[in-house]
N, C-alpha and C positions, 0 to 999 in steps of 0.2 A: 788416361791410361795409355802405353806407351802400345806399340806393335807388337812387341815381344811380349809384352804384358797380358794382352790379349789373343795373341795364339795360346802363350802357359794353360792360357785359362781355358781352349781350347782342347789342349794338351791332358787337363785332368781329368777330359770324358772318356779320352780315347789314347792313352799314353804311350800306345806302340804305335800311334799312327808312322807312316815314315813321311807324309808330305808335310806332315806339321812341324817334325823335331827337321827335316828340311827347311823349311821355310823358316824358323828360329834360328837356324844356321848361316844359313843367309842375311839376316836381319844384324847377327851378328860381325859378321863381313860388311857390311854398309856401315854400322857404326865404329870401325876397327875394331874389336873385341876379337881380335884374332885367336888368341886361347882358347875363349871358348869356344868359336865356328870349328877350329879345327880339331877338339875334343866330340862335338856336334857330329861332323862328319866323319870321323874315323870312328864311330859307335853307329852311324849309317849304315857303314860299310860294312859293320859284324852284325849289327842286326837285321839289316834288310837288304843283303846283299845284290838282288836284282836289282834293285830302286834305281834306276840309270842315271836318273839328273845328277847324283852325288857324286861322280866320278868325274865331271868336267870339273867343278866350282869346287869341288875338294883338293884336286889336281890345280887350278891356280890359283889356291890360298896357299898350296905346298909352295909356288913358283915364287910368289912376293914375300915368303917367308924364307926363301934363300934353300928351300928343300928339293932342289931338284931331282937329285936320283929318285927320292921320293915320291915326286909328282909322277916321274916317268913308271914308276907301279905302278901310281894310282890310274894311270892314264890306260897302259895297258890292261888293267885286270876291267877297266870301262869298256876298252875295245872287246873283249872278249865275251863280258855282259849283252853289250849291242849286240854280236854277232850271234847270241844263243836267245836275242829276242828278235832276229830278222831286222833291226833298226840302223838301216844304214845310212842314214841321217846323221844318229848319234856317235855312229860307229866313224865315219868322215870328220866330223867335230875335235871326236878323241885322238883321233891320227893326227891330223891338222897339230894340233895342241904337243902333239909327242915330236913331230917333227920341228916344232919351234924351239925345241929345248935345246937341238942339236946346234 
């Protein structure tokens, strides 16, 4: 049974988790399946909008997919997330990432 295989299956106990349908998204990005990570994470993003992690790794799937303006939302509406969760960690990460674009 593959990774992905066995979060799904994860996945059926608890279908809104968001670290799971994250972590599938991610799984999905390690084996290029770009379509689906970036389907994955832009349904993160409307359903679990605080979920912080998904705004870096959603933001540079946009970057290798040639979506930059893109990323640069995705990057911002992250920065804004950090800063309404005091994460200035992730909130440095996201800036970092927004001023690489330029």
């Amino acid at each position: 049974m593959s990774k992905i295989e066995q979060l799904q299956e994860f996945l059926k106990e608890n279908p809104e988790d968001a670290f799971i349908n994250y972590a599938i998204a991610l799984e999905h990005v390690k084996l290029n399946h770009k379509d689906q990570a970036n389907q994955l994470f832009h349904s993160l993003t409307i359903k679990h909008p605080d979920y912080l992690p998904t705004y870096l790794q959603y933001g540079n799937l946009l970057v290798e997919i040639g979506e930059q303006k893109q990323a640069a939302i995705i990057y911002e509406k992250g920065i804004a997330v950090a800063l309404s969760q005091k994460n200035l960690k992730a909130k440095g990460e996201l800036e970092q990432a927004l001023f690489m674009l330029d």
